[in-house]
Every structure is written in structure tokens, then in C-alpha cells.
C-alpha positions in Angstrom: -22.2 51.9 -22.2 -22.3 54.8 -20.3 -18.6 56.5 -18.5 -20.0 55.5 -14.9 -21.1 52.0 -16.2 -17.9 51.6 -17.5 -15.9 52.8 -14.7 -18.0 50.5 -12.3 -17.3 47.1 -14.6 -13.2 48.0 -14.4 -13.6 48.4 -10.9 -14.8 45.0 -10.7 -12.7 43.4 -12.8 -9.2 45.5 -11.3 -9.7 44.7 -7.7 -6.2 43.4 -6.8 -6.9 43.4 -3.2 -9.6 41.0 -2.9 -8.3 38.8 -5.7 -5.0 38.6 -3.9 -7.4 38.3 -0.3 -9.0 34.9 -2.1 -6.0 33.7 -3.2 -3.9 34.4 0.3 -7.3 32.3 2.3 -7.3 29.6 -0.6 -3.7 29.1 0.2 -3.9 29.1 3.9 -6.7 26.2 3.5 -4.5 24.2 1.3 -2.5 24.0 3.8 -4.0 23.6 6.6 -6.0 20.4 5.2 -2.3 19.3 4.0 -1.1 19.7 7.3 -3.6 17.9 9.0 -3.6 15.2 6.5 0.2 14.8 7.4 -1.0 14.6 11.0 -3.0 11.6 10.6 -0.6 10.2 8.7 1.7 10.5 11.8 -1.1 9.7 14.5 -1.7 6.5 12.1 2.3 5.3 12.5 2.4 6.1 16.1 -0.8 3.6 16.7 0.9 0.8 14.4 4.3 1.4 16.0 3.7 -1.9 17.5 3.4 -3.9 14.2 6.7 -6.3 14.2 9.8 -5.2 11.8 9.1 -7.5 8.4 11.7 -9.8 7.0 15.2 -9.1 6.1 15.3 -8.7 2.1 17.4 -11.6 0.5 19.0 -10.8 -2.8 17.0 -13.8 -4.2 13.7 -15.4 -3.6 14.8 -18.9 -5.0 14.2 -20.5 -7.7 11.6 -17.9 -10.2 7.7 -19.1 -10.5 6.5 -15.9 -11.6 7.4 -12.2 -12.7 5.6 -9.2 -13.6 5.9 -5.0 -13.3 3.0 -3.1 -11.9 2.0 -0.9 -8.8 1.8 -1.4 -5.3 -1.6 0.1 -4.0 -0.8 0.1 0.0 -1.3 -2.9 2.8 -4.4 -3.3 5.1 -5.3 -5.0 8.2 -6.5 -8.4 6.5 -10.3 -8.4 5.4 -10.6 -4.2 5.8 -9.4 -2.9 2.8 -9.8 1.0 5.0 -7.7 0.5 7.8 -4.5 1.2 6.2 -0.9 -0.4 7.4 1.8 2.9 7.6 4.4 1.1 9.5 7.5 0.3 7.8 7.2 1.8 4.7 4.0 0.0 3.4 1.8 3.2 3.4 3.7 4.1 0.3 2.1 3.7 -3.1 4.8 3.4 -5.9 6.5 1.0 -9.1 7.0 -2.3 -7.7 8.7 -5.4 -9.4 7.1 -8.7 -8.0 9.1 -12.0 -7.6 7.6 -15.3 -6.9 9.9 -17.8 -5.8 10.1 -20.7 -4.2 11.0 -19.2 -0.8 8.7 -16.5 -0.8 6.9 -13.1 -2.8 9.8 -10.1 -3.1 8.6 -6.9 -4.1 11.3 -4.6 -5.1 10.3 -0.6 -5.1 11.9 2.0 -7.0 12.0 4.9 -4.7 10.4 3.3 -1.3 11.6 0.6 0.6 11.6 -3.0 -0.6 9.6 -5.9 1.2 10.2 -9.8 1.3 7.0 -11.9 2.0 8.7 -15.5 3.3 6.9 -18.6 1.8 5.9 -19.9 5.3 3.9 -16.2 6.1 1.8 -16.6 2.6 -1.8 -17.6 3.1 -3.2 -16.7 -0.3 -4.5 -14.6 -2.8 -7.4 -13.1 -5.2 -8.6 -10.5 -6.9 -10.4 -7.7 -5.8 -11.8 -4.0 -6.7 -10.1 -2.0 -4.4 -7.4 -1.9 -0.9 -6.4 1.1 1.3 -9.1 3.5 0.3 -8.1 2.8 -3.4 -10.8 1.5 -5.9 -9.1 0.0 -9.5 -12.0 -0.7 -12.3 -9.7 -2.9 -13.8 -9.1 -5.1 -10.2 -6.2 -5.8 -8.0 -4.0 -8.8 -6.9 -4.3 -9.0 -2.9 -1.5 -11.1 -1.4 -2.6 -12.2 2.4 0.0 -13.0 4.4 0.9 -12.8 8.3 4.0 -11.2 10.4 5.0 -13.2 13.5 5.0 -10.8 16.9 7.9 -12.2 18.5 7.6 -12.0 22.4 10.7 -11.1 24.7 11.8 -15.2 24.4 11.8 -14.7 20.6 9.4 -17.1 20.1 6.5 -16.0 18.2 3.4 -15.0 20.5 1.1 -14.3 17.6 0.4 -12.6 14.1 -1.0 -10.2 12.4 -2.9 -10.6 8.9 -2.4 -8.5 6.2 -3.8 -7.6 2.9 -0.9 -6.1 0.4 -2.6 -5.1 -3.1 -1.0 -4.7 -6.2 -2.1 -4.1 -10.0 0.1 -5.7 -12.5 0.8 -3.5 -15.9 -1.0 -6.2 -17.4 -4.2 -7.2 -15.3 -5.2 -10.6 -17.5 -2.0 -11.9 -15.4 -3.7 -12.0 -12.0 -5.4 -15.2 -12.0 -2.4 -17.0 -12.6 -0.8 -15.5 -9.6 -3.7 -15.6 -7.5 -3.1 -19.6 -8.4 0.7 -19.6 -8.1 0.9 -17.6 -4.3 -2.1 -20.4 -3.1 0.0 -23.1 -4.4 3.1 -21.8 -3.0 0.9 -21.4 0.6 -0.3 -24.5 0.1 2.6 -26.5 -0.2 4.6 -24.2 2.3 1.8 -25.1 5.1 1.5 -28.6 4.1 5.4 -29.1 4.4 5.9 -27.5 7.8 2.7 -29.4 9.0 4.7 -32.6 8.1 8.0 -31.4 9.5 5.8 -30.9 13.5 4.6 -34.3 13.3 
């Protein structure tokens, strides 16, 4: 190779300025599509800021049915596993610990906010392939279950239906939940049912 060959190839491969020009634009892109991923995040809360606060936590959830260590995937409007619920923490994927008792599903999260599911809100389960955007090969347990809208009396003047999914660390447990929370419903429905009449 020839001195002005040469000396054209380390020009190529020493040009600082417009590596360090790339680098600077890749940067400014990065962030600009994590900052207006962050805005719709936002937008996305301010829309659901009229989604009801959920349930105190109790310590307990009564006497134990089941137990089991996984992840929580996210929550959805019930029935469209896109339209994601921010509100109140339950945007947050993370470790959750999952309690069925006879007064209700607790889900206890390392690092985000714990929720409590009451027995009486509980409408059911299954399993499914994906929630909140989130597609698992190896399937999800989706708890449905509703949140009163109390009115200005405090009586309830509606609900809201939700979809919370979660993948147990061992995903051959599902179906017996999936029975366990429609039994739970079940009876919960049937009892307050006989307690109106």
C-alpha cells in the first residue's frame, strides 16, 4: 500500500470529530425518545387520575388458600390487555409475593407499592399470553377484579374492571389459582347475594 493510500485509510479510521459528532446526536436521541416516553407516561396518569384510591392493605388476608413468588406484569382496563392502568402504583412491573385468603388476593411488592384485592371485588381468573403490552411464552395468571367509584354520599356509583397479570416462578401453578380466585369469587358473590335478600 502506497504512503497516500495509507495516509487516506488513517484518516478515516482517526476522525475524532465525527465519531464524537455520532456519538453526541445518538445521545441527544436517547434522550429525547426517553423523555417523551416519560411524557406519556405522565399524560397516561393525568387521564386515569380519576380511577378511585384501592383498598387499604391489611397485615393479613385471612385464613391462607394459596401462596406463590413470581412477577407482577402491569394492570389493564379489563378485556384490553394495551390500555395500561398507571394510577396508584400499578404501572410498575416488579417481584411480587401473592396471598390468597379468604378475605381477599394480597400482593406484596418488594420495591413498589403493595395492593390488596378484597374478596367481594374478585370476579375471576385465567390464563393468558400476554397483559399491558407484555407477551410471556410461558403464559400469565390474570386476576379480574373491580374498584367501587364512590360518589360524594360514599355510596358506590359504579366500577371499574380490571385485568392485573402476574407470572408465577413456577407457571404449572396457574391453573390451580385460576380455580382457587373463581371459587373464592364465587362463594364471595353467592354470600353477599344471600345477605340482600
Amino acid at each position: 500500500m502506497d504512503h497516500a493510500a495509507l495516509a487516506q485509510e488513517q484518516a478515516r479510521v482517526t476522525d475524532w470529530p465525527g465519531y464524537i459528532g455520532w456519538s453526541v446526536g445518538l445521545l441527544i436521541v436517547i434522550g429525547l425518545v426517553y423523555w417523551l416516553m416519560r411524557q406519556g407516561w405522565n399524560w397516561r396518569r393525568t387521564l386515569q387520575s380519576g380511577i378511585p384510591p384501592l383498598p387499604a392493605v391489611p397485615a393479613r388476608a385471612g385464613r391462607t388458600v394459596l401462596e406463590t413468588s413470581g412477577r407482577y406484569h402491569g394492570t389493564t382496563t379489563a378485556g384490553n390487555w394495551l390500555d395500561r392502568v398507571v394510577a396508584h402504583g400499578l404501572g410498575t412491573r416488579s417481584r411480587a409475593d401473592l396471598t390468597l385468603g379468604e378475605d381477599g388476593l394480597l400482593v406484596q411488592r418488594p420495591g413498589a407499592e403493595d395492593f390488596w384485592i378484597p374478596a367481594e371485588h374478585l370476579t375471576g381468573a385465567r390464563t393468558d399470553s400476554g397483559i399491558a403490552g407484555k407477551v410471556v411464552p410461558s403464559g400469565l395468571l390474570v386476576v379480574t377484579w373491580t374498584l367501587p367509584q364512590p360518589s360524594a354520599g360514599g355510596t358506590p356509583m359504579g366500577t371499574i374492571e380490571l385485568d392485573s397479570g402476574f407470572r408465577a416462578d413456577h407457571p404449572d401453578e396457574h391453573a390451580a389459582w385460576v380455580e382457587a380466585v373463581t371459587q373464592l369469587a364465587t362463594r364471595t358473590k353467592t354470600k353477599t347475594e344471600e345477605a340482600a335478600q
